[in-house]
C-alpha positions as CSV (number, residue, x, y, z in Angstrom):
1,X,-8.1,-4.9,-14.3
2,X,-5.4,-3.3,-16.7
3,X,-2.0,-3.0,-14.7
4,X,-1.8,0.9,-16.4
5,X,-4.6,1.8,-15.2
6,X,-3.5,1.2,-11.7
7,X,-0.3,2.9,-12.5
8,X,-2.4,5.7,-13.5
9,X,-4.9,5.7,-10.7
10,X,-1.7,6.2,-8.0
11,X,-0.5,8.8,-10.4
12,X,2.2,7.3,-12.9
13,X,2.0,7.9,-16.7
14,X,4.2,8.0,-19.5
15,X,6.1,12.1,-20.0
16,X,8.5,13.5,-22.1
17,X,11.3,15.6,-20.3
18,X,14.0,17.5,-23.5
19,X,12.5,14.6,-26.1
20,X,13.2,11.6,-23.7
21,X,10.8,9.6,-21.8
22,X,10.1,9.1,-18.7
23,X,7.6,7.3,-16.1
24,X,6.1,4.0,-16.4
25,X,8.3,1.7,-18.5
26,X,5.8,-1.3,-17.7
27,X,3.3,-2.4,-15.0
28,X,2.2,-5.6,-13.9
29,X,0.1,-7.9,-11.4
30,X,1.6,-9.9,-9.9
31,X,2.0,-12.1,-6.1
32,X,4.2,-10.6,-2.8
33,X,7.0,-12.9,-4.8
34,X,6.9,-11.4,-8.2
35,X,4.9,-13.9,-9.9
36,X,1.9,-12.4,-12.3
37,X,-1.3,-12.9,-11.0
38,X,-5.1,-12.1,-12.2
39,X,-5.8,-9.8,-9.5
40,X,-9.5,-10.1,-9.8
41,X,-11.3,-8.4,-6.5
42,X,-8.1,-8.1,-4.8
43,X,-7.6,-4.7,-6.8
44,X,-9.3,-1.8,-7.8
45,X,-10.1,1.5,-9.3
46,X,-12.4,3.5,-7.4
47,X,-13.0,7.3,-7.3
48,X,-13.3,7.5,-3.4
49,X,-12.8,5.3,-0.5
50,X,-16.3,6.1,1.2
51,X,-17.8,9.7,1.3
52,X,-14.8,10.4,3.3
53,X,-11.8,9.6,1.4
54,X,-11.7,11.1,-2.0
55,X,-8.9,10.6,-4.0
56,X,-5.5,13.0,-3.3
57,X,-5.4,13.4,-7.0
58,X,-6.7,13.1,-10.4
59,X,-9.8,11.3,-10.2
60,X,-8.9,7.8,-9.4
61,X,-7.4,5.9,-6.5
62,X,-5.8,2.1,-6.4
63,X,-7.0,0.1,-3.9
64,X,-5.8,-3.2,-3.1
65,X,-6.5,-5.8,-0.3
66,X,-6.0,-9.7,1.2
67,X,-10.1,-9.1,0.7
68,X,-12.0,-7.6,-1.5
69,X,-10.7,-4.1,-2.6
70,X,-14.5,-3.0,-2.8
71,X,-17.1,-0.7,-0.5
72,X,-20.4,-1.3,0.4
73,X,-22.7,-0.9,-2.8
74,X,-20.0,-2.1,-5.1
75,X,-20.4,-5.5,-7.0
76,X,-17.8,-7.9,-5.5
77,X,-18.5,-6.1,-2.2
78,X,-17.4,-8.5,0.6
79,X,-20.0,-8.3,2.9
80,X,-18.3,-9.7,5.8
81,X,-14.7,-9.3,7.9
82,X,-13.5,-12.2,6.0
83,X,-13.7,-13.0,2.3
84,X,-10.6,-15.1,1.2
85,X,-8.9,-14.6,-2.6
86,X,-5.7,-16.0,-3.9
87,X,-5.1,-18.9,-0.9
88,X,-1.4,-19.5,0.3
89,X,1.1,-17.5,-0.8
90,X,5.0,-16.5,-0.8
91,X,6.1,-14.0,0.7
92,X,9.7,-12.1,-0.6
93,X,12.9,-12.3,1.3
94,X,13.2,-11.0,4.8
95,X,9.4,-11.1,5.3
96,X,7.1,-11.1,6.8
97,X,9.2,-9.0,9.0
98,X,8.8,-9.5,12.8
99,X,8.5,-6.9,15.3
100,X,10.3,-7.1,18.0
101,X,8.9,-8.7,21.1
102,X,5.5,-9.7,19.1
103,X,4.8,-13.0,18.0
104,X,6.3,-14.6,14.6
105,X,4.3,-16.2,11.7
106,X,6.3,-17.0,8.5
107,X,2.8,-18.1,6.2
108,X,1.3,-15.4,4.1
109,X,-2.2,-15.7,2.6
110,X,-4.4,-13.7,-0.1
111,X,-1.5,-11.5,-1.4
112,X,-1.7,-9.6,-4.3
113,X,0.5,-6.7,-5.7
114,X,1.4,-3.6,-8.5
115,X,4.4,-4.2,-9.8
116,X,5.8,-0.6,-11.7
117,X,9.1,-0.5,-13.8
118,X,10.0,3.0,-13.7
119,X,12.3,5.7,-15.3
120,X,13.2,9.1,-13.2
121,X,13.4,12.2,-15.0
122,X,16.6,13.6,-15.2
123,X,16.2,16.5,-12.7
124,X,14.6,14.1,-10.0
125,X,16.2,13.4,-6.6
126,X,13.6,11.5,-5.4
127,X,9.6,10.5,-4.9
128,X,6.8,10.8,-2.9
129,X,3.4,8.5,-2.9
130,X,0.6,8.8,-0.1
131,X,-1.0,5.7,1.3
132,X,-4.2,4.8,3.2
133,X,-4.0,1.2,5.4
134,X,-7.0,-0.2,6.5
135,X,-7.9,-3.2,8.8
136,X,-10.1,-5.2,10.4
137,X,-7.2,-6.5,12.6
138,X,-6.9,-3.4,14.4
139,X,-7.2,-3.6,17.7
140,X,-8.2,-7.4,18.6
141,X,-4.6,-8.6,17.3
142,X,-2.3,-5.7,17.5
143,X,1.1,-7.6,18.5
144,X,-0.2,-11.1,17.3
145,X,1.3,-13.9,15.0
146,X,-1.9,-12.6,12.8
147,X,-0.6,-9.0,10.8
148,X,-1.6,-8.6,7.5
149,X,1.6,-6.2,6.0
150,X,2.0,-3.3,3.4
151,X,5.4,-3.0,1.7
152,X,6.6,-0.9,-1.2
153,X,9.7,-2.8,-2.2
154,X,12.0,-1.4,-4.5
155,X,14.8,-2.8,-6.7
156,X,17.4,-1.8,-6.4
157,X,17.2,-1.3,-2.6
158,X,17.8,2.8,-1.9
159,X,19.8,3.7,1.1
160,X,17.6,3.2,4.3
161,X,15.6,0.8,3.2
162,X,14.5,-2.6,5.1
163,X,15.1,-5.6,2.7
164,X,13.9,-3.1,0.5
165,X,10.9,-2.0,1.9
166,X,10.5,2.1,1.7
167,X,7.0,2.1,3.9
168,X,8.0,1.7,8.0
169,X,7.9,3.4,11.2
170,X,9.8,5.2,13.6
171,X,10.9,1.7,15.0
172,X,11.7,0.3,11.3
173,X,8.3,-1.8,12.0
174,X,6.5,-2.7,8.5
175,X,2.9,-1.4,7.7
176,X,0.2,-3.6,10.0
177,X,-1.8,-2.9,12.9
178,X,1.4,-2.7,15.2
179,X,2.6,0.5,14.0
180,X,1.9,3.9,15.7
181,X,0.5,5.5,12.7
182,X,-2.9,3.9,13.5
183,X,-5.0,7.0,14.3
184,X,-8.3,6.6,12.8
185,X,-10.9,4.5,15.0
186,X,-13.4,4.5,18.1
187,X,-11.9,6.5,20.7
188,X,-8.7,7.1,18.1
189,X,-6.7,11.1,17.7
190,X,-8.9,10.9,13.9
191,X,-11.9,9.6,15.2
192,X,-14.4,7.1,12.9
193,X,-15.0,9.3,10.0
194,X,-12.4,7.9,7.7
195,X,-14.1,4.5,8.1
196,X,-17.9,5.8,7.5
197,X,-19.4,4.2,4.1
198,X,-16.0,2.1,3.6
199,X,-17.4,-1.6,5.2
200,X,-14.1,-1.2,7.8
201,X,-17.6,0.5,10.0
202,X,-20.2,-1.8,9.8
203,X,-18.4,-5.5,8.9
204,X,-16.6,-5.6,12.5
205,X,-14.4,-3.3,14.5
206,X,-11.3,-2.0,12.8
207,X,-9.4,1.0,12.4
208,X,-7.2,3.0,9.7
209,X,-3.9,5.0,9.4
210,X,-5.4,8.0,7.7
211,X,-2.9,9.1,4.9
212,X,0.5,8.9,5.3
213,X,3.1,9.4,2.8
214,X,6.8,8.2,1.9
215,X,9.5,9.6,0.5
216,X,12.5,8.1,-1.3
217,X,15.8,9.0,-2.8
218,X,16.2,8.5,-6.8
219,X,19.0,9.8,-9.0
220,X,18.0,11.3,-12.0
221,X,17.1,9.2,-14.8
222,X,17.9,6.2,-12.8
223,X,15.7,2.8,-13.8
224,X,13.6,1.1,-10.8
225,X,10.8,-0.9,-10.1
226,X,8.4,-0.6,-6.9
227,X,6.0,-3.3,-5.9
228,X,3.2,-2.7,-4.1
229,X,2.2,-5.5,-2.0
230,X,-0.4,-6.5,0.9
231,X,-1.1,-10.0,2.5
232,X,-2.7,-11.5,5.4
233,X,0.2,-12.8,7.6
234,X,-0.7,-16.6,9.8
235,X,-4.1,-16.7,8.4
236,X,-6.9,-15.4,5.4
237,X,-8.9,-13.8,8.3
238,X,-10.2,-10.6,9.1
239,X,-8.9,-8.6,6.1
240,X,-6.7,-5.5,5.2
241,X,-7.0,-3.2,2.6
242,X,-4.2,-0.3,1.1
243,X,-5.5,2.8,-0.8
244,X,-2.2,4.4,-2.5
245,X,-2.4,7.7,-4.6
246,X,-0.5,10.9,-5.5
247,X,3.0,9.7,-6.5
248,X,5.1,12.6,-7.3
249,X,8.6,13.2,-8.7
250,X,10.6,15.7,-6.1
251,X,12.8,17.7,-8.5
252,X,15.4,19.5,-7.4
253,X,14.4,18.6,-3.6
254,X,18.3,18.4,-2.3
255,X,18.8,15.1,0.1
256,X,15.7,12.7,0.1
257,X,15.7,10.7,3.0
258,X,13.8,7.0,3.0
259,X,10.8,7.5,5.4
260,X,7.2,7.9,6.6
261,X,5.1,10.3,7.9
262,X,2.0,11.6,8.2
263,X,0.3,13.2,5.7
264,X,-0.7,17.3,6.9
265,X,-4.2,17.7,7.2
């Protein structure tokens, strides 16, 4: 799977802005630690997400997951709750980050990430991207040692950030089944319909965020990199997946403030 065409698929290209470039200066593979990778099923193209989730732009979404990043149908489909990838793993500094009063697990397993190298335009004061996390962890081990995570880590480090990490909650709590986003399920504000057609409703019980997005401050034509990264914390177990799409440059957008937040319907 081309690295670019991932890049493209959440909505980064190469642009000119007054004769100069701007966008993707280089994309990559890679583990949660930075080291490149083959990505194999871990990663994916795909138009939709089920007959549900279409992509929020373009014609193309990434998809990436401690499983297989595939839906029923697809070759490389799982078939199960469970389908382990890349084996032990490392995970970067400061994770994977506890939350508070929940059991700890410092082993990460079947991590794979996008790694982007970016230039902002000149008039940019910031950037948005919307993401999708799925898993099959949600709710049998919500507060367990066993949370797969979703980070966006970005070097260098903006102002609000956690070790980096641009995608939290309220409560500065990482993406995994203990955050309060987690609306889309039986019984659930969302209801099921998000997970019809996706495996997440037939392989075992599970639930989803919906879309969320996050928003970040850039200065204008600053150099950055963002790596997108999911593993399965404690165990290779009952999988996670992470649909991301729609970045955008916010030109001109005053103050940008690291955070996330529900996408509007």
């Amino acid at each position: 799977i081309d690295p670019k065409s991932g890049a493209k698929a959440i909505g980064l290209c190469n642009d000119m802005q007054n004769g100069a470039e701007f966008g993707v200066k280089s994309a990559l593979y890679v583990r949660a630690d930075g080291t490149p990778t083959n990505p194999g099923i871990s990663a994916g193209v795909l138009p939709d997400f089920g007959p549900n989730v279409p992509a929020r732009e373009g014609g193309a979404l990434l998809v990436m997951s401690s499983g297989h990043a595939r839906i029923p149908g697809q070759n490389g489909a799982c078939g199960s709750f469970s389908c382990q990838t890349s084996g032990l793993g490392t995970a970067p500094p400061g994770f994977p980050q506890n939350v508070p009063s929940c059991p700890t697990e410092t082993e990460i397993n079947d991590d794979i990430a996008l790694e982007v190298q970016l230039k902002a335009p000149t008039n940019a004061t910031g950037y948005s991207f919307e993401f999708n996390f799925y898993s099959f962890e949600f709710r049998g081990f919500v507060c367990t040692s066993l949370n797969a995570q979703f980070l966006a880590l970005v070097q260098p480090p903006p102002m609000g950030s956690v070790n980096g990490n641009i995608c939290f909650d309220s409560q500065s709590n990482p993406v995994s089944v203990n955050i309060a986003f987690f609306d889309v399920c039986l019984g659930c504000p969302l209801g099921e319909t998000e997970l019809i057609g996706t495996g997440f409703d037939t392989w075992d019980d599970a639930g989803a965020t919906s879309w969320l997005t996050t928003k970040a401050p850039i200065k204008g034509g600053e150099e950055f990199s963002i790596r997108f990264a999911i593993w399965d914390t404690g165990d290779q177990a009952w999988d996670s997946t992470v649909l991301i799409d729609n970045f955008q440059w916010l030109a001109n957008a005053g103050t940008v403030v690291v955070g996330t937040v529900p996408t509007p319907k």
